[in-house]
C-alpha positions as CSV (number, residue, x, y, z in Angstrom):
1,X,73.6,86.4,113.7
2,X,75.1,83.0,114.3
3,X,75.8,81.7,118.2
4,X,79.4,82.4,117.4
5,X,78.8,85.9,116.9
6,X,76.4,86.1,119.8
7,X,78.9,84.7,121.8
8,X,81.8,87.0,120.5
9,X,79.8,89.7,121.3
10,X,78.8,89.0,124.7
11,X,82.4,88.2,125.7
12,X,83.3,91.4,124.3
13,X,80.8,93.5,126.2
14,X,81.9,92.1,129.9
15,X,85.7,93.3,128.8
16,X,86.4,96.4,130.3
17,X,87.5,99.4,127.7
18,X,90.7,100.4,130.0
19,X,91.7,96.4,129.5
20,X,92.4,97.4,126.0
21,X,94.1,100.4,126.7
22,X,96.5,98.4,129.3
23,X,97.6,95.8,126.8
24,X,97.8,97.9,124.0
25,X,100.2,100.0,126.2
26,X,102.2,97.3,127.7
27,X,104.8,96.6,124.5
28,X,106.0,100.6,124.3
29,X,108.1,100.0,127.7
30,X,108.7,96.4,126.8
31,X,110.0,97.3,123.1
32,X,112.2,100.2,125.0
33,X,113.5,97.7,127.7
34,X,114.7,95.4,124.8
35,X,116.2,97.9,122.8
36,X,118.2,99.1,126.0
37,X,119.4,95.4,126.7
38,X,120.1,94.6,123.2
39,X,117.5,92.8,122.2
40,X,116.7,95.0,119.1
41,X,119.8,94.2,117.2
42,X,123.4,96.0,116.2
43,X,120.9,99.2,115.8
44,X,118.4,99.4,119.0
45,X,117.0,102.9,117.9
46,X,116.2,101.9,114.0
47,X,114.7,98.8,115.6
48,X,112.8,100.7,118.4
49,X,111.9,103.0,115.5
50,X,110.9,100.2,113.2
51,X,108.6,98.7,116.1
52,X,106.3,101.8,117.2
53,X,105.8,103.0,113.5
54,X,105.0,99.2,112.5
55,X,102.6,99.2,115.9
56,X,101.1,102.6,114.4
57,X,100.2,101.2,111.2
58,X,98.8,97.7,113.0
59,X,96.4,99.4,115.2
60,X,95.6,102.5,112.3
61,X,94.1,99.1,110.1
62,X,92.9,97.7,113.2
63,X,90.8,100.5,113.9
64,X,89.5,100.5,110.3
65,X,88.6,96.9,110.5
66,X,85.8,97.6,113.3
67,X,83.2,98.7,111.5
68,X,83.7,96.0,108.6
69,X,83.5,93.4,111.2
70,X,80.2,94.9,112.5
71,X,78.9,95.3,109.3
72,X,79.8,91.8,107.1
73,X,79.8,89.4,110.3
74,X,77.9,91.1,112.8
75,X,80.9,91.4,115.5
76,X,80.2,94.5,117.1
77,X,83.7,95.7,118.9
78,X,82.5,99.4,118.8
79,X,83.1,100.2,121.9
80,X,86.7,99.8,121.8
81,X,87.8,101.9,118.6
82,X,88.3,104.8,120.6
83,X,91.0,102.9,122.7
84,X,92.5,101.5,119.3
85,X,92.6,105.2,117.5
86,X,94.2,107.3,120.8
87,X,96.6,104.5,121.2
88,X,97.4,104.1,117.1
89,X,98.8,108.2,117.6
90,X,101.0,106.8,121.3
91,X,102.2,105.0,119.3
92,X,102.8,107.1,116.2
93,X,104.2,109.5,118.8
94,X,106.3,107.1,120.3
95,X,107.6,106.5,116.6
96,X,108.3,110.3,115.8
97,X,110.0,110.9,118.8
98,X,112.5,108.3,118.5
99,X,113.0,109.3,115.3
100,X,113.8,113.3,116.0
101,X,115.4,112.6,119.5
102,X,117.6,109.4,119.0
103,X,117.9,109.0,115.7
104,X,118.3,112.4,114.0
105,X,118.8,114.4,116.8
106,X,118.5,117.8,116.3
107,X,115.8,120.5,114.9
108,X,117.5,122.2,111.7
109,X,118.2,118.3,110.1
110,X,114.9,117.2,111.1
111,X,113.2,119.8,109.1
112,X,115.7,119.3,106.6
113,X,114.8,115.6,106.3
114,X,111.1,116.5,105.8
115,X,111.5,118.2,103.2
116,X,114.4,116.5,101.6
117,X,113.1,112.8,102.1
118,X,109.5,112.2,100.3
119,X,109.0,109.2,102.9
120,X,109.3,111.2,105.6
121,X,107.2,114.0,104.5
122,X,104.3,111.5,103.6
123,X,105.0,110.0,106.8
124,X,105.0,113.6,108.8
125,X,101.4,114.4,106.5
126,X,100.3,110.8,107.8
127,X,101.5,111.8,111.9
128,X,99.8,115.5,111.3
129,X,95.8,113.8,109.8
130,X,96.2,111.8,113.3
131,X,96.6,114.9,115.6
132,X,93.2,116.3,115.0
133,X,91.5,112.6,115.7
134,X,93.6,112.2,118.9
135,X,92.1,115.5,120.2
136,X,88.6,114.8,119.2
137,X,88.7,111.2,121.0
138,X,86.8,112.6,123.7
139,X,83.1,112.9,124.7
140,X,82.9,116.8,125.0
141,X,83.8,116.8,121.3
142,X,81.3,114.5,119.8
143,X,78.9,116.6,121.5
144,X,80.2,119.7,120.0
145,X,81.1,118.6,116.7
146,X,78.1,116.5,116.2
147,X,77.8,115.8,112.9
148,X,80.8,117.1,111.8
149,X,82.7,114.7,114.1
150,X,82.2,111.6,111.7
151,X,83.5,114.1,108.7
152,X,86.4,114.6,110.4
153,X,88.0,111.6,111.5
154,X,87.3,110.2,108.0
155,X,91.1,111.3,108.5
156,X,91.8,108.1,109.5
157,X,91.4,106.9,105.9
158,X,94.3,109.6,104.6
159,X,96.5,108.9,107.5
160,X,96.0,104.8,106.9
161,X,97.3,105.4,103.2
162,X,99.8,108.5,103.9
163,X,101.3,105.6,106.4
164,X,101.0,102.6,104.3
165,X,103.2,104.6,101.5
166,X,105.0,105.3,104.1
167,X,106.3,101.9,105.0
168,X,106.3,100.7,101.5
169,X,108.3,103.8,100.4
170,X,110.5,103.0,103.3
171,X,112.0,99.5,102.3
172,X,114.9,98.9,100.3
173,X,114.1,96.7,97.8
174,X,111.3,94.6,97.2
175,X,109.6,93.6,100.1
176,X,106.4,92.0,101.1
177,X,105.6,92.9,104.1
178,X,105.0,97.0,103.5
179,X,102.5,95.9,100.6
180,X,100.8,93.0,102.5
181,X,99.8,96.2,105.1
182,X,99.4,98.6,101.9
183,X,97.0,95.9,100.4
184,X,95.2,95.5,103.8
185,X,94.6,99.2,103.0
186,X,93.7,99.3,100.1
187,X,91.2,96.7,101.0
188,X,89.6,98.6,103.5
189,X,89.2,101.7,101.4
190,X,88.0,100.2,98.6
191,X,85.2,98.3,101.2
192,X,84.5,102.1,102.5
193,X,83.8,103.8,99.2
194,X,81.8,100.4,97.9
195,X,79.5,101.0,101.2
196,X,79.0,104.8,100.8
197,X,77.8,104.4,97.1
198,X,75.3,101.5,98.2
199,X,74.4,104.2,101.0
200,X,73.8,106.4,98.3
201,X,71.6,104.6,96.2
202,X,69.5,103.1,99.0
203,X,69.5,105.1,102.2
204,X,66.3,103.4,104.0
205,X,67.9,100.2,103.2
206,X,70.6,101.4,104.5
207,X,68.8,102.6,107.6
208,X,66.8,99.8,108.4
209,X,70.3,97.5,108.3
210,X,71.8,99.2,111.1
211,X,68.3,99.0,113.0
212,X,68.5,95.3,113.1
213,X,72.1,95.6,113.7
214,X,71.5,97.5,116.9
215,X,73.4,100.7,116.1
């Protein structure tokens, strides 16, 4: 581990975890204040829309990005996934209802849009993989799932892609933005399964890594 990382680290521990969760919350009322006082263009609930979903999909990577770091260059950030993945759904949430309250506004064409418009039901399948994750971001269930709490928010992965099609199925046109956050995807998944078939084939290996790691 170089001083850089050692340093990275240390800084990182004296950072309280409700820090996070503060200025990861301050732009939902900001992004609402703006789209109230015209600041989100001709169409402030599209662009209030557009802002929570794209904060949903920048935390959902985020969150997948963690262990990588730990892993390839030894920046250990563990402690704050938790606050990243219960404020990726807020902000998911935040997205959704915007969309049903001030956008479509009203039950019988929401449903009607889920099942009419394939982006909307991969984005609805993407919202529903976070729910269960959101609920289990607690310490009582890690104790009771135990194992099985790992298994499950492997979700994270499905709802990361669900949303990343999404976005991409979402734009008119070419655009590179939705596939620069699709590739970023992509990328992370493709690091995942890599790791689990090394984990495979060489599980002490694998065992005494995290050791020296500290984890």
């Amino acid at each position: 581990m170089t001083r850089l990382t050692e340093a990275m680290n240390r800084a990182a521990r004296r950072i309280p975890v409700w820090v996070v969760y503060l200025l990861l919350a301050l732009p939902i009322p900001w992004f609402f204040y703006q789209g109230l006082t015209g600041g989100l263009g001709r169409d402030p609930v599209k662009g209030l829309e557009h802002l929570y979903g794209l904060w949903a999909l920048r935390l959902l990577i985020a969150g997948l990005v963690v262990t990588p770091l730990r892993r390839v260059f030894g920046v250990n950030l563990l402690r704050f996934r938790r606050a990243i993945g219960v404020m990726t759904f807020v902000y998911a949430l935040a997205h959704l209802t915007v969309w049903a309250l001030l956008d479509v506004q009203g039950f019988s064409r929401i449903w009607a849009d889920i099942l009419k418009r394939p982006y909307i039901t991969i984005g609805m399948a993407g919202f529903l993989c976070l729910v269960p994750l959101a609920a289990t971001s607690n310490n009582w269930s890690l104790r009771k799932l135990g194992a099985g709490w790992r298994k499950l928010h492997r979700l994270t992965y499905a709802a990361a892609v669900l949303a990343a099609l999404h976005f991409v199925w979402l734009a008119k046109g070419f655009q590179l933005e939705p596939l620069v956050y699709a590739g970023l995807v992509a990328v992370l998944l493709i690091h995942r399964l890599l790791f689990g078939r090394r984990r495979q084939k060489d599980p002490r290996g694998w065992t005494a890594r995290r050791k020296q790691q500290g984890s």
